[in-house]
C-alpha positions in Angstrom: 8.5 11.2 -31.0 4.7 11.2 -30.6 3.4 12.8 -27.1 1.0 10.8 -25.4 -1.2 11.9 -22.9 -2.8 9.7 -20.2 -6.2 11.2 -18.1 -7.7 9.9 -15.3 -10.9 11.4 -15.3 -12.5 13.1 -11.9 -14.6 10.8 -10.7 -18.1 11.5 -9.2 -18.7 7.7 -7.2 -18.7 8.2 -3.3 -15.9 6.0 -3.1 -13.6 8.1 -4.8 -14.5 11.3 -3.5 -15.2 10.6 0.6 -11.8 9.1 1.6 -9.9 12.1 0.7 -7.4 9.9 -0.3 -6.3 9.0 -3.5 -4.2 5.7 -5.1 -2.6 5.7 -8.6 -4.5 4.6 -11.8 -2.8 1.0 -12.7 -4.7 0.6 -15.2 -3.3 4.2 -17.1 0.2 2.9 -15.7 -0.1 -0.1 -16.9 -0.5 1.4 -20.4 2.1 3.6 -19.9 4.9 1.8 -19.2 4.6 -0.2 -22.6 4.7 2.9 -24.2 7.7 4.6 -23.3 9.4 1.4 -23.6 8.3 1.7 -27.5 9.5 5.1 -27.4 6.9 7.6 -27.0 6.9 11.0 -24.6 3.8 9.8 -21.8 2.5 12.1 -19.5 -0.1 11.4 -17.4 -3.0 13.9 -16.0 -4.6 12.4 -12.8 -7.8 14.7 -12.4 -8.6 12.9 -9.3 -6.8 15.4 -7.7 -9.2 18.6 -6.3 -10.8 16.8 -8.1 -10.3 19.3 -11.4 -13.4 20.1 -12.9 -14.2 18.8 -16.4 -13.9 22.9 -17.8 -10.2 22.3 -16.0 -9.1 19.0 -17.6 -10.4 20.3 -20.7 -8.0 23.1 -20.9 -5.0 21.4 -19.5 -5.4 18.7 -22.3 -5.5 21.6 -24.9 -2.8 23.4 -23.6 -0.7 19.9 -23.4 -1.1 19.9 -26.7 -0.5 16.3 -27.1 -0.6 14.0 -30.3 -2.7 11.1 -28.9 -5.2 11.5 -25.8 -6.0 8.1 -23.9 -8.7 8.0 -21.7 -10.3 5.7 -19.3 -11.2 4.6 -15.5 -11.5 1.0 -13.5 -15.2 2.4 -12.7 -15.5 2.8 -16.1 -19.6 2.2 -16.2 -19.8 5.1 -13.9 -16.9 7.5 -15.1 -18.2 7.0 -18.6 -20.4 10.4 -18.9 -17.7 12.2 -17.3 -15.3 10.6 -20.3 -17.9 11.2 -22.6 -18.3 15.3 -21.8 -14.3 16.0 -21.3 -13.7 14.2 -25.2 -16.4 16.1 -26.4 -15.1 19.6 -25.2 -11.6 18.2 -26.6 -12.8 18.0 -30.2 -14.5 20.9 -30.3 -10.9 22.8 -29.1 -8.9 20.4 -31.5 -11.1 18.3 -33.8 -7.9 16.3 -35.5 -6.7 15.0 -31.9 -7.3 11.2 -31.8 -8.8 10.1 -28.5 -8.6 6.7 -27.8 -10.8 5.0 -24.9 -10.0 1.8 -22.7 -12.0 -0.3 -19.9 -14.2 -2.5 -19.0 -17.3 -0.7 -19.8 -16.0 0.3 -23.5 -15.0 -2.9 -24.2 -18.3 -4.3 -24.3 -20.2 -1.0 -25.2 -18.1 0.0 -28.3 -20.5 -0.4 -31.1 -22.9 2.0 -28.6 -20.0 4.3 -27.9 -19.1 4.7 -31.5 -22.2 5.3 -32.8 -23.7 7.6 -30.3 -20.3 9.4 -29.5 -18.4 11.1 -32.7 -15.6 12.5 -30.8 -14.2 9.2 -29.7 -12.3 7.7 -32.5 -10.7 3.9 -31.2 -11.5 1.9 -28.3 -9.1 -0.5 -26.8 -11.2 -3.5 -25.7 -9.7 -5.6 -23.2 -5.9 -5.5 -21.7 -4.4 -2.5 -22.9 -1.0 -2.8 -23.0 0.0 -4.5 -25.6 -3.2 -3.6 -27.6 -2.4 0.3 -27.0 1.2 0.4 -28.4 0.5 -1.4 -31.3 -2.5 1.3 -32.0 -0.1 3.5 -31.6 2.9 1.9 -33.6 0.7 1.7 -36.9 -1.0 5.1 -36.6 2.3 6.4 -36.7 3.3 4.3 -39.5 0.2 5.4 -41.4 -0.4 1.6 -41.5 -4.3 0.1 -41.7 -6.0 0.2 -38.4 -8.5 -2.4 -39.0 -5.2 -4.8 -39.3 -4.5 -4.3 -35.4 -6.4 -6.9 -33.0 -8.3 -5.8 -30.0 -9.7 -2.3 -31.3 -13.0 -0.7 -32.5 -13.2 1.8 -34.7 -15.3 3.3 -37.3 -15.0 1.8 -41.1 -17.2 4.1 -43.8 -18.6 5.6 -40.8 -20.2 2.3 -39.3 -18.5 1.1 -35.6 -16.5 -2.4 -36.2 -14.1 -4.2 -33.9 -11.1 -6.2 -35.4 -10.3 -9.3 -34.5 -10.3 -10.1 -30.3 -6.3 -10.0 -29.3 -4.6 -12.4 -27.9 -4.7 -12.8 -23.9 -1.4 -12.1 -22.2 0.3 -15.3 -21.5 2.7 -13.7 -19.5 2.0 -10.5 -17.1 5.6 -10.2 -16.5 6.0 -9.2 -20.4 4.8 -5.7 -19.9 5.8 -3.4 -16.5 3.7 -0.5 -14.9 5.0 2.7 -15.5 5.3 4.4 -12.3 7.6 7.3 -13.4 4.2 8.7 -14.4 3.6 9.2 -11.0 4.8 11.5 -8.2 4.4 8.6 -5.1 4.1 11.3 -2.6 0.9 12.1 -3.7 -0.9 9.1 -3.2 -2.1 7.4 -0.1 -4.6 5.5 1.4 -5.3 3.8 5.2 -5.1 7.2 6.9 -2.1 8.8 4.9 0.1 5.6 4.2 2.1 6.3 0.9 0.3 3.7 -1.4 0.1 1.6 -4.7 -2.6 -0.3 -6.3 -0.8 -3.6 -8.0 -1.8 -7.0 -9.8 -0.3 -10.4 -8.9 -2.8 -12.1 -11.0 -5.6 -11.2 -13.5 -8.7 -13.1 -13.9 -10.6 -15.4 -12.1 -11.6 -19.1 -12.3 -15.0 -18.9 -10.9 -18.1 -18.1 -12.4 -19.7 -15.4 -10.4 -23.0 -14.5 -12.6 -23.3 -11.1 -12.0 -19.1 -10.1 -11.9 -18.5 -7.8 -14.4 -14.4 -8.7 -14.4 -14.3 -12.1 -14.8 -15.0 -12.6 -18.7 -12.7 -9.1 -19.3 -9.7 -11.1 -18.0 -10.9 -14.6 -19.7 -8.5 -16.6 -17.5 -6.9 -16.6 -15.2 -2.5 -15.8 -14.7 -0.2 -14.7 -12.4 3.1 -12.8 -12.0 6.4 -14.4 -11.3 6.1 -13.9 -7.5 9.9 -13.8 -6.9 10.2 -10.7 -9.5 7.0 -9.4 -8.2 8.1 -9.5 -4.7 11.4 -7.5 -5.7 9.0 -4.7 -7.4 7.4 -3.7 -4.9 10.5 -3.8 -2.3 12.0 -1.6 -4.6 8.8 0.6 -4.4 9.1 0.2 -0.9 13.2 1.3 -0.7 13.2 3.9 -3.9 9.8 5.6 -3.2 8.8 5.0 0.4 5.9 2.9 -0.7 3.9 1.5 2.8 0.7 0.1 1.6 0.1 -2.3 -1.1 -3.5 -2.4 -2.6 -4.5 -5.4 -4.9 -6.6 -4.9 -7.5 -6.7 -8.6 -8.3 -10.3 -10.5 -8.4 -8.8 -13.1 -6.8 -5.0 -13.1 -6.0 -5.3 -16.0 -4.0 -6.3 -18.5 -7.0 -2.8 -20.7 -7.2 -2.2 -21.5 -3.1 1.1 -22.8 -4.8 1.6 -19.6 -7.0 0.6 -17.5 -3.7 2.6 -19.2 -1.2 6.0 -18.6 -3.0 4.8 -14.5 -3.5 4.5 -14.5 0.2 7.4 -16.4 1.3 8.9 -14.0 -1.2 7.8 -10.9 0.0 9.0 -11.8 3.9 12.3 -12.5 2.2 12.2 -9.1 1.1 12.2 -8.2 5.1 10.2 -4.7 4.3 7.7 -3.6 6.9 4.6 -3.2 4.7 0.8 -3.7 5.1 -1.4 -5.2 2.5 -5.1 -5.2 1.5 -7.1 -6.6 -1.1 -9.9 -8.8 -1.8 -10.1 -13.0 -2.0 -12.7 -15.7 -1.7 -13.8 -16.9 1.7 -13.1 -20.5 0.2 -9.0 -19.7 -0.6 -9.1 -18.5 3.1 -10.3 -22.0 4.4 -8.0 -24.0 2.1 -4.9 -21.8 3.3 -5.8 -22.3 7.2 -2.4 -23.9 7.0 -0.4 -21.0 6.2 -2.4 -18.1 7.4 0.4 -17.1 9.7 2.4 -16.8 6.3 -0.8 -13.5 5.4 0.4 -12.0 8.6 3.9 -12.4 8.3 4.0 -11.0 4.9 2.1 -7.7 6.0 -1.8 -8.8 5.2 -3.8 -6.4 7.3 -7.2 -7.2 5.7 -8.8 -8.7 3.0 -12.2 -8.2 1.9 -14.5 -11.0 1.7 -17.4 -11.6 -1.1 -20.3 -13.0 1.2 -23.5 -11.6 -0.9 -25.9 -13.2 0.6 -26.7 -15.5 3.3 -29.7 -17.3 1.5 -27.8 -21.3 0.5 -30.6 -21.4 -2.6 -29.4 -17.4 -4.0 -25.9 -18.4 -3.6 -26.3 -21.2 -6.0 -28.4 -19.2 -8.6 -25.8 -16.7 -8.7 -23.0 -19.1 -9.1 -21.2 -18.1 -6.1 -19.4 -21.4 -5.3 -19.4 -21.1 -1.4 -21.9 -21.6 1.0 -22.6 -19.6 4.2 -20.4 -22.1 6.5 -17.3 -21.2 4.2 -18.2 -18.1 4.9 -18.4 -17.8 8.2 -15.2 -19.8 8.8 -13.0 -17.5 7.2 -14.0 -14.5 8.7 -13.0 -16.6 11.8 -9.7 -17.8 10.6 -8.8 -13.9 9.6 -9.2 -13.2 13.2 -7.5 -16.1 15.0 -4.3 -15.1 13.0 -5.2 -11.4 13.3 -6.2 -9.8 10.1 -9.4 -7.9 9.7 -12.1 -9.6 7.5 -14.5 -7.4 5.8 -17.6 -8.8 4.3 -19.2 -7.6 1.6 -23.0 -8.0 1.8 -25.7 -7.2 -1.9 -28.9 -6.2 -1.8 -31.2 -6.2 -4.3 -30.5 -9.5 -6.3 -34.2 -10.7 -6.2 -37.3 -9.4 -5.0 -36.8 -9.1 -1.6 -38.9 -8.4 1.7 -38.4 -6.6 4.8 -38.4 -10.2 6.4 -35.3 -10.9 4.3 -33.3 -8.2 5.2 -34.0 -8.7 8.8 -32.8 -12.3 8.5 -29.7 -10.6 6.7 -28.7 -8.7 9.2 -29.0 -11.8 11.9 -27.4 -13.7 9.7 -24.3 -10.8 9.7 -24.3 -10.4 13.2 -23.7 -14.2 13.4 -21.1 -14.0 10.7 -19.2 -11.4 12.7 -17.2 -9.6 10.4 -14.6 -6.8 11.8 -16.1 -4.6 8.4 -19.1 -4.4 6.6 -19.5 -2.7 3.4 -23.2 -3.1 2.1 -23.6 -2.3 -1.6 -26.5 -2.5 -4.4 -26.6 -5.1 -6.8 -25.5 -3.1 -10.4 -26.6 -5.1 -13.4 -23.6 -5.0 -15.9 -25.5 -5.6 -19.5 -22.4 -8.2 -20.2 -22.9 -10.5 -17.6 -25.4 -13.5 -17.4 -27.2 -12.0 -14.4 -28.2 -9.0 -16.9 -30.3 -11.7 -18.6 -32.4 -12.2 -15.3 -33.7 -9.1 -14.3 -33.7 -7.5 -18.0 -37.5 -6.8 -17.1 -37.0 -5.2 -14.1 -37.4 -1.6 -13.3 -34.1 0.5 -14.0 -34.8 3.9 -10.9 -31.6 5.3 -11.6 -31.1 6.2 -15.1 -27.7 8.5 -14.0 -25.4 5.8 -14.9 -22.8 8.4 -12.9 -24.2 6.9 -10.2 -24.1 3.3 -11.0 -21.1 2.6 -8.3 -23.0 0.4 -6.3 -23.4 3.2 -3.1 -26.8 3.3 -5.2 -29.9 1.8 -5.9 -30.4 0.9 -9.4 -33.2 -1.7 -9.5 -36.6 -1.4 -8.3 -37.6 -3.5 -5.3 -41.5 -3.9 -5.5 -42.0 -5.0 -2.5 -39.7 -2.4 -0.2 -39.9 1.2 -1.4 -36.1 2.7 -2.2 -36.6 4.9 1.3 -37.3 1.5 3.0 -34.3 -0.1 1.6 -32.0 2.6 2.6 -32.8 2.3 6.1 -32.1 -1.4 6.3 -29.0 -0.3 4.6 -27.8 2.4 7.1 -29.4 0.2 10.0 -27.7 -2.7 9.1 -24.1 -0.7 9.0 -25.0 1.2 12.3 -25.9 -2.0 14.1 -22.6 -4.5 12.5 -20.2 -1.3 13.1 -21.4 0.0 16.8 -22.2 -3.1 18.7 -20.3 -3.9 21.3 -17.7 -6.2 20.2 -16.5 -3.9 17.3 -16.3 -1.1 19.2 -13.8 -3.2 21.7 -11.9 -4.2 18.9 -11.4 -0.4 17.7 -10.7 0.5 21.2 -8.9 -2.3 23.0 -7.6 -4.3 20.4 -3.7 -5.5 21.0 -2.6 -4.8 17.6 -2.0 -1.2 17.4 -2.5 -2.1 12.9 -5.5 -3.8 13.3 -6.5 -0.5 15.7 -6.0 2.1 13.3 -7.7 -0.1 10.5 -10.7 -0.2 12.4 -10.7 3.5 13.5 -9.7 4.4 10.1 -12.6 2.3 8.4 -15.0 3.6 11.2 -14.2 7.3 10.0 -14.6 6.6 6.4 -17.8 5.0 7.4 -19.5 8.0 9.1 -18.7 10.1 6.4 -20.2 7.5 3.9 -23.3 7.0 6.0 -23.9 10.8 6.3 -23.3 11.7 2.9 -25.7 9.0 1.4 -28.5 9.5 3.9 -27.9 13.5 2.8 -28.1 12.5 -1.4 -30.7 10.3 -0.8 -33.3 13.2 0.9 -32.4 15.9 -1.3 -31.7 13.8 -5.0 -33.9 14.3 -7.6 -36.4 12.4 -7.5 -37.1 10.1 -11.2 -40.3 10.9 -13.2 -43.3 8.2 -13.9 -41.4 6.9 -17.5 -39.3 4.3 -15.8 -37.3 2.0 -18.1 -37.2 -1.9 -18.0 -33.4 -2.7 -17.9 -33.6 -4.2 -21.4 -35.4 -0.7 -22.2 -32.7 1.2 -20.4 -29.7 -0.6 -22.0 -30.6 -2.7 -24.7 -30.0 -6.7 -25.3 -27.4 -9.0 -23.4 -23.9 -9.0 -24.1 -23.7 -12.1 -22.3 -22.3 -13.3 -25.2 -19.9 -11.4 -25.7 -18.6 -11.8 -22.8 -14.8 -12.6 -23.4 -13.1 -10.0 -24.5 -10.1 -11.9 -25.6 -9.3 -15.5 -26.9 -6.9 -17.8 -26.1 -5.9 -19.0 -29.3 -3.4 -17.8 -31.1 -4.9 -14.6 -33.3 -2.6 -12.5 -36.0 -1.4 -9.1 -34.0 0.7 -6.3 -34.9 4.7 -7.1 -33.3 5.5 -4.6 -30.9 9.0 -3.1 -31.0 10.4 -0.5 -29.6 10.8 2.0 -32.3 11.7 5.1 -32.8 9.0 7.6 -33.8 8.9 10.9 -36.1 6.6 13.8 -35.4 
């Protein structure tokens, strides 16, 4: 039996390391449960925790002493150094150990990754699990790698990817392995024993700067009466409270997502729910938002971008700042939080623009607001459109969207931060959100707020802090194109949808 080993990596993005708080890696799970079903010994090493330093996940690899290492991250742009410096300091303790590396970022980046990084041997590109065992099944067979679809791997010495593999039809053909994981030690909300899931993968819309969408190519759904039962039995097995989607759009089918919740209040489990939709699925389900609340939905973030009708439409967003503001309103009639997400940086913009921005949000009157910095993913076709703008932070560690990455000629980065941080103060302390936090009647939505307000501070402190005592980038600033290279753009799907010849996947028994 081959012995697997699964690392999260520690990750430096704010995000991950303010909260305090960690949720499982699905996307390792997801991986995970495919192989043991094949028949391999998977362990799983979540250096999220302290976090570990990369000296300390080093040596705990080594000493694992595993067969195959696995690697990868869902901020994969971002964790990517810190993959890069743990597989190096593997192959230098044990050259012969295959490493194999999955995500987003590697996907598109393989030839790159290959050719600049010797100690990474395959790459995974797109969904993993079915790709993943059957790299697995013929390595230990001794069959021809180059035969297995969905990889990248080095032929002679020069990086080539086999054929794409085949999208997965069927989510419901492969299950997450959550006996990775010890439940207790995850958490989120303010200590409430949490999971991070997928109902769906994919999304329909064609958001010009989303770096998820092409990954996916389309979009599917689970079974929502089986899905429902999983996570009951996460609920009733492992005292599961919180259920986090990871889904781009979960919302996509109001057919398909009906049944999951009229499936999940059948389930009678008291559970709260967050995770991310469309302002437009919101307004088409005005109907059955009372079906959210029943179900447990507590919040769900809400992709406004921008305010400006004429950026909306170059970006592809498919809404319009009406939609917008009528879902934010809906969430609150049938009491869920909405939290909108706001992007700076897509253009050239002015001090006058982010002053209409923030009048524009205090009209829009989210309950949250989380403001990030637009971060050009060279696959998408946005990269295309500022390729020839200034790149003014080349740590790519830092590319997590709590940072500047592109120039704004016309407001200096110091500038933009404080519209940033004055735009968060003013949404989060005005009046009416502080009588929400403190007089609301729904003792859930109360501690969201507080919770979120608390995570906030911290946030705003910390990047206020970075931000005055960062080091500061020389004169030799990059174009993007200079920085990264050429478009992907078109490469942008990962997988096909016809039928492609694949490895079968059985569950076999393995020799060492």
């Amino acid at each position: 039996m081959k012995k697997i080993l699964l690392v999260k990596p520690p990750h430096t993005a704010i995000g991950s390391r303010i909260p305090r708080e960690q949720l499982p890696p699905l996307g390792l799970l997801s991986v995970g449960g495919p192989l043991i079903d094949a028949g391999y010994d998977v362990t799983l090493l979540d250096a999220e925790f302290g976090p570990m330093t990369v000296q300390a996940v080093i040596q705990h690899i080594v000493a694992s002493a595993p067969d195959v290492l696995m690697m990868g991250h869902s901020g994969s742009t971002s964790a990517h150094a810190t993959i890069m410096r743990i597989a190096e300091g593997v192959k230098l303790a044990r050259p012969g150990l295959p490493i194999v590396y999955g995500g987003v970022y590697p996907t598109y980046h393989w030839k790159d990754v290959l050719r600049d990084h010797p100690q990474v041997d395959y790459i995974v590109r797109g969904e993993g699990e079915r790709t993943t065992t059957a790299l697995i099944q013929a390595w230990s067979r001794g069959d021809a790698l180059d035969m297995v679809a969905g990889i990248a791997l080095r032929i002679d010495g020069v990086p080539t990817a086999t054929a794409p593999a085949e999208m997965i039809a069927n989510l419901d053909d492969y299950r997450v392995g959550w006996e990775l994981i010890d439940h207790r030690r995850y958490s989120y909300w303010g200590g409430m024993r949490a999971v991070v899931v997928q109902f769906s993968r994919g999304c329909p819309h064609l958001c010009s700067y989303c770096g998820q969408r092409g990954f996916w190519t389309q979009w599917r759904h689970r079974d929502p009466v089986k899905f429902a039962k999983e996570l009951a039995r996460l609920h009733r097995e492992q005292g599961v409270e919180l259920i986090n989607f990871a889904d781009e759009l979960p919302t996509g089918s109001r057919k398909a997502w009906k049944a999951f919740l009229e499936a999940l209040i059948a389930e009678n489990v008291n559970w709260t729910l967050v995770g991310s939709t469309r302002t437009g699925d919101i307004v088409r389900d005005a109907d059955i938002l009372h079906l959210y609340k029943q179900a447990g939905v507590i919040r769900f973030l809400l992709g406004i971008e921008s305010y400006d009708e004429a950026l909306l439409k170059t970006i592809k967003k498919g809404t319009t700042a009406n939609v917008d503001q009528q879902a934010i309103q809906l969430l609150r009639q049938h009491g869920m939080i909405s939290m909108a997400t706001y992007v700076v940086g897509f253009e050239e913009e002015t001090d006058a623009d982010y002053w209409r921005s923030l009048k524009h949000l205090l009209r829009y009157d989210p309950d949250q607001i989380q403001m990030l910095y637009v971060t050009p993913h060279r696959w998408t076709p946005y990269f295309g459109t500022v390729e020839e703008r200034t790149v003014i932070e080349t740590d790519t560690a830092k590319w997590d969207y709590k940072h500047q990455v592109l120039a704004t000629t016309r407001v200096p980065p110091w500038r933009l931060l404080l519209w940033v941080k004055a735009i968060e103060v003013i949404m989060q302390a005005r009046p009416r959100t502080i009588m929400r936090i403190a007089l609301g009647k729904d003792r859930h939505i109360r501690h969201a707020m507080r919770w979120y307000t608390r995570m906030g501070r911290r946030v705003w402190i910390h990047e206020i802090m970075e931000f005055i005592f960062r080091k500061r980038p020389g004169d030799g600033k990059p174009t993007l194109r200079g920085f990264w290279g050429g478009s992907l753009a078109a490469h942008e799907e990962s997988m096909v949808k016809r039928k492609r010849p694949a490895i079968a996947i059985k569950a076999v028994k393995t020799e060492n």
